[in-house]
C-alpha atoms as one frame of an Amber mdcrd trajectory, in Angstrom:
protein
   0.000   0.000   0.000   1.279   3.232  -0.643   2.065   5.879   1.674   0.821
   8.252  -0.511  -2.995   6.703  -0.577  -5.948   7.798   1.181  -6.610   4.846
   3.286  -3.013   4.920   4.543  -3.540   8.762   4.966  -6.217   8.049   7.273
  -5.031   5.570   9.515  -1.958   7.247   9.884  -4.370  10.213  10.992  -6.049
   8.266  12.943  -3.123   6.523  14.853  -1.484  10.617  15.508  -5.149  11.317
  16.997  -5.221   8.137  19.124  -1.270   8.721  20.208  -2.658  12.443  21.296
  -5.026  11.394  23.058  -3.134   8.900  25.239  -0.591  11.666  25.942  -3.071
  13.991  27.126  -4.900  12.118  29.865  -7.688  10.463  27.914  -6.150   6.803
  27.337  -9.504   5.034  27.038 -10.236   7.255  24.000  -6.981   6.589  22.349
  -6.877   2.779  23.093 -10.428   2.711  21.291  -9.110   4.790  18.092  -6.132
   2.887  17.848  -8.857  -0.431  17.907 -10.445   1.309  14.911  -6.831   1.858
  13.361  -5.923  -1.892  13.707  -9.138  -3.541  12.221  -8.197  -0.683   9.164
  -4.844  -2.199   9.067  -6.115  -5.801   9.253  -8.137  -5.190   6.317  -5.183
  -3.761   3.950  -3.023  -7.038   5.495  -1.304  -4.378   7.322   0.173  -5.834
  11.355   1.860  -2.955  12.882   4.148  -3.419  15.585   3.187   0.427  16.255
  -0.250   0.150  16.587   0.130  -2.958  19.009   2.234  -0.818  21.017   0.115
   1.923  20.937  -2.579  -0.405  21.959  -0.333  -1.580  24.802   0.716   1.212
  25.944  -3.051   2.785  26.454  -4.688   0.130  27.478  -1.864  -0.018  30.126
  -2.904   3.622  31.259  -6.852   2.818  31.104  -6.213   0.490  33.752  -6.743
  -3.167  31.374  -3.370  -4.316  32.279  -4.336  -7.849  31.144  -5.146  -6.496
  27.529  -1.718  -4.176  27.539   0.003  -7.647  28.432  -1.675  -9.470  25.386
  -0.790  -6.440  23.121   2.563  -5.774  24.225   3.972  -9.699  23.920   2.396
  -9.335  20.042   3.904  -6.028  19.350   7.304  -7.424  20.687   7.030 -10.495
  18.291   6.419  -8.493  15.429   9.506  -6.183  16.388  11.771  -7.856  18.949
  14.364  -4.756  18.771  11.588  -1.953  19.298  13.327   0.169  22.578   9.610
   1.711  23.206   7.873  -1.913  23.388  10.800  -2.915  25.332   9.926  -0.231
  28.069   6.291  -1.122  27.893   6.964  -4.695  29.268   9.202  -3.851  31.835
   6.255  -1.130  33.052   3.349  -4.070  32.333   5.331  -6.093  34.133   5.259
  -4.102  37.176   1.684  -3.648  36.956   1.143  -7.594  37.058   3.223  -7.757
  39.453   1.554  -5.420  41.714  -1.593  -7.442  40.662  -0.755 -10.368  42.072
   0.614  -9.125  45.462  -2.755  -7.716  45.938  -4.343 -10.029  49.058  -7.798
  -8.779  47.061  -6.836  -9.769  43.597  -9.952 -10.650  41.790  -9.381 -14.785
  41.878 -10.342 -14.863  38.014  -7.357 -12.820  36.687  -4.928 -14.623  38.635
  -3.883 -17.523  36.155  -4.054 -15.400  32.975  -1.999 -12.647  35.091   0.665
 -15.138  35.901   0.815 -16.402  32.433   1.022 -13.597  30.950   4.007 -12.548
  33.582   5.798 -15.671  32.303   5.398 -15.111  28.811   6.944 -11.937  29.017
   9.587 -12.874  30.949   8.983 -10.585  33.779   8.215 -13.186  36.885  10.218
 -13.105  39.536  10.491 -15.017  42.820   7.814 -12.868  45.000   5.549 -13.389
  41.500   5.455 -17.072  41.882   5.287 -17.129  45.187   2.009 -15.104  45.101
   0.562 -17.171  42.422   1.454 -20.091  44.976  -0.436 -17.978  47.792  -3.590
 -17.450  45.788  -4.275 -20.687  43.654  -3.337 -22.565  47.263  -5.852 -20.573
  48.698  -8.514 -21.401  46.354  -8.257 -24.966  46.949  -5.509 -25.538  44.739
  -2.731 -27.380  46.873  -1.092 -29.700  44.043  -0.580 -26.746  41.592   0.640
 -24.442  44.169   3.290 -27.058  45.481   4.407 -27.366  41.778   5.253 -23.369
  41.141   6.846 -23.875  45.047   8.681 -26.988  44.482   9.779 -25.728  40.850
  11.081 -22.386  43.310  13.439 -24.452  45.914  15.191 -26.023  42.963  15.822
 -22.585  40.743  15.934 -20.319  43.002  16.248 -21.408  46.836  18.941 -19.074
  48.470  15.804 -16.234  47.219  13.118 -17.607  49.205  12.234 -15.569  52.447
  10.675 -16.307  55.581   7.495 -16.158  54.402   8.110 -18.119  51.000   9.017
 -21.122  53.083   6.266 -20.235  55.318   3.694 -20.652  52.466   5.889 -24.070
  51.215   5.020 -25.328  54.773   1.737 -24.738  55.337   0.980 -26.005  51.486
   2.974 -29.130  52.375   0.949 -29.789  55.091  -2.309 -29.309  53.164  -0.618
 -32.103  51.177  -0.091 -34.593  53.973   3.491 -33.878  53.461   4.431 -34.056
  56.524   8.812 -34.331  56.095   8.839 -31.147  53.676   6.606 -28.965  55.982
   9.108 -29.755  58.654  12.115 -28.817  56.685  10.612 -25.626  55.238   9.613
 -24.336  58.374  13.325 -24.995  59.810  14.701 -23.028  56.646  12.789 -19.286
  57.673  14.718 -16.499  57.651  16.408 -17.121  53.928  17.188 -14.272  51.976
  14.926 -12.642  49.439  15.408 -12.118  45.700  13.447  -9.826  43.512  15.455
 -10.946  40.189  13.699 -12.837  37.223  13.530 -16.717  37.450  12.452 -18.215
  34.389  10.201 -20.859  34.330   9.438 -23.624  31.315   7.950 -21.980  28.536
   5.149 -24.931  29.076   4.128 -22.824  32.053   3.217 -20.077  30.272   1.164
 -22.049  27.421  -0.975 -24.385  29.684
């Protein structure tokens, strides 16, 4: 298509407008323009690494963290060496994170929230560990013991006090009776805040 051509005119237009509009306090309104300028670009068989960051990065700032996560990880695939979408997942990231440390964190975003963490590489130990806290907590023992068992064996000299805390009291859930013994003799570890990467399998169940 050229760049010359109405319809490419117009979108381009379109995706200034929407860009304005996210700079100037009124995300929701750019994140829906830049909607409009996608399903354009769709048509013309047009995928724009812009636009998905665009769409990232406003939906990110309208509060729909889960949809700047999904938008972000494709405008990264499409452009891998993009510094802005770069910046975007490191600043999604946080907001998941922040998500999931939340003791009131509605309990259906929690799984795609953690996926999505691991899929953009931006989970680290306290991540998992609250995943652990909230899928234990909703009856889910065997998964939770999976992320925390996965934990001692990548990552153990990060896990805190309360980290083995939460491995002991979801051992003993389990009738594991030996591990919830030696986790509770292991509080007082040190923390870690740095990335631990889990199997990509994780991220796609």
């Amino acid at each position: 298509m050229s760049l010359h051509s109405a319809k490419t005119r117009k979108m381009l237009s379109d995706l200034k407008n929407a860009f304005d509009h996210m700079e100037h306090g009124r995300p929701q309104e750019g994140y829906d323009l830049a909607l409009q300028v996608q399903a354009a670009a769709s048509a013309e068989g047009i995928n724009s690494p812009m636009v998905k960051w665009l769409l990232a990065a406003s939906a990110d700032l309208a509060g729909d963290v889960l949809s700047a996560a999904r938008f972000i990880e494709e405008a990264v695939a499409l452009d891998p060496l993009s510094i802005p979408a770069a910046r975007s997942v490191s600043i999604i990231g946080g907001r998941l994170r922040e998500g999931l440390l939340a003791s009131d964190f509605p309990e259906n975003k929690v799984d795609a929230t953690y996926k999505s963490l691991l899929r953009l590489g931006e989970a680290d130990v306290v991540s998992h560990v609250a995943y652990a806290r909230h899928i234990s907590a909703a009856g889910r023992a065997a998964e939770a013991m999976d992320v925390l068992a996965a934990l001692t064996k990548l990552s153990a000299d990060d896990l805190d006090e309360e980290a083995w805390a939460l491995i002991a009291e979801v051992a003993g859930k389990l009738g594991k009776t030996e591990l919830a013994a030696e986790a509770r003799s292991k509080a007082g570890l040190g923390r870690g805040d740095k990335p631990v990467q889990f199997p990509q399998s994780l991220a796609e169940a």
